[in-house]
N, C-alpha and C positions, 0 to 999 in steps of 0.2 A: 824856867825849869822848875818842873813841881819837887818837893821833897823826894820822892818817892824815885823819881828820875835821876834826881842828885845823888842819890845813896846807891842806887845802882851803878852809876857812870862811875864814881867813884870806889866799888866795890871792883867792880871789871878793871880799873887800872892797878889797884895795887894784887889783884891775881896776874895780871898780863906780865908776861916776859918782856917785849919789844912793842912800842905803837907807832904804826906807821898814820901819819897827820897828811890828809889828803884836804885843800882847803882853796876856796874861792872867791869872790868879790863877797860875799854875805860877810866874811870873818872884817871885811875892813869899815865896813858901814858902822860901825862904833867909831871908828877913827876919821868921820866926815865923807867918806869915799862913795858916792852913789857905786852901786849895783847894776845891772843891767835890767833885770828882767822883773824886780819890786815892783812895788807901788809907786816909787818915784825914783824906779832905773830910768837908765839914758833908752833905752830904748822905747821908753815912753814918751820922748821928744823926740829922738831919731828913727832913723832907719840904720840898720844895721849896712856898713859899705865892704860888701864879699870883697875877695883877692880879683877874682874876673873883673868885677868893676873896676876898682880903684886902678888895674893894670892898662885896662883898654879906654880910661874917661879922665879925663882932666878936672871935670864936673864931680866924680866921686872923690877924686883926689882931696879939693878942696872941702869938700864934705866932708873925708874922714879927717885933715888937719885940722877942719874947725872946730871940729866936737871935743877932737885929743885938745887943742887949747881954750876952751870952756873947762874941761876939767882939772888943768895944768894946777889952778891956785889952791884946788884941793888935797892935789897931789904935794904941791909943795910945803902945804904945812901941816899936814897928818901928822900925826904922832901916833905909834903903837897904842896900841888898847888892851884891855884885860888880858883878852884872849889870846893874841900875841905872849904876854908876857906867861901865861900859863903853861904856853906849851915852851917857854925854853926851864921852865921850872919842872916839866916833864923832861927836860935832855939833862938836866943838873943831877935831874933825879936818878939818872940810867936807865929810866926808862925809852926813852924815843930811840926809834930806828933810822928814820929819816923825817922831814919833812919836804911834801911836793905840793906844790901851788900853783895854783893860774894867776894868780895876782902880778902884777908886774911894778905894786908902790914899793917893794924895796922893805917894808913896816917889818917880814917875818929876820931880816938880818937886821935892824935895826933895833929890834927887839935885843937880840941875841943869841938868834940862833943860830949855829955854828954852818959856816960854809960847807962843811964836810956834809951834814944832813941836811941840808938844804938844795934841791931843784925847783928853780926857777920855770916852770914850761913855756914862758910867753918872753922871757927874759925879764929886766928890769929897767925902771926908771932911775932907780937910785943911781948916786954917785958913787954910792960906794964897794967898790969889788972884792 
């Protein structure tokens, strides 16, 4: 992020009332977690396995469990990253409204972000509820 980007991002938050944190696999790729659709997302070795397939194929079945356990050791030892830690330093701050994510590692509660402004869209891997 250039200067000039930074001083804006950072002008805009302390004008803003409430920030609603809408956030995807890019926010965890600091914390080990391939992305999908990068340079070196999983869908650059896989195929992505639709709901029709996986329902109607045995064969995609085991496709989409292999892939979920290639990722499993990544998932299990992430640790939150800056970014994470930022935006509970935005709900500290009384700034955040909520936070909604497609992530499903668990890192934005892990973090500390309050269950109340936290939805999960995809659910979670975490243990912890």
């Amino acid at each position: 992020m250039t200067t000039t980007s930074h001083n804006k991002l950072t002008h805009f938050i302390r004008v803003s009332g409430k920030i609603l944190v809408f956030t995807g696999a890019g926010i965890s790729t600091g914390s080990g977690i391939s992305d999908y659709r990068g340079p070196q997302g999983v869908w650059k070795r896989r195929k992505p396995v639709y709901y029709q397939d996986f329902m109607s194929s045995q064969e995609a079945r085991v496709e989409y469990w292999d892939y979920k356990l290639e990722g499993w050791e990544s998932f299990r030892t992430a640790k939150p990253n800056a970014v994470h830690y930022a935006i509970v330093r935005l709900e500290q701050a009384g700034k955040l409204l909520m936070v909604i994510t497609q992530n499903i590692d668990g890192l934005h509660s892990i973090a500390g972000t309050s269950a109340g402004r936290l939805v999960e869209l995809h659910g979670t891997n975490s243990k912890k509820i």
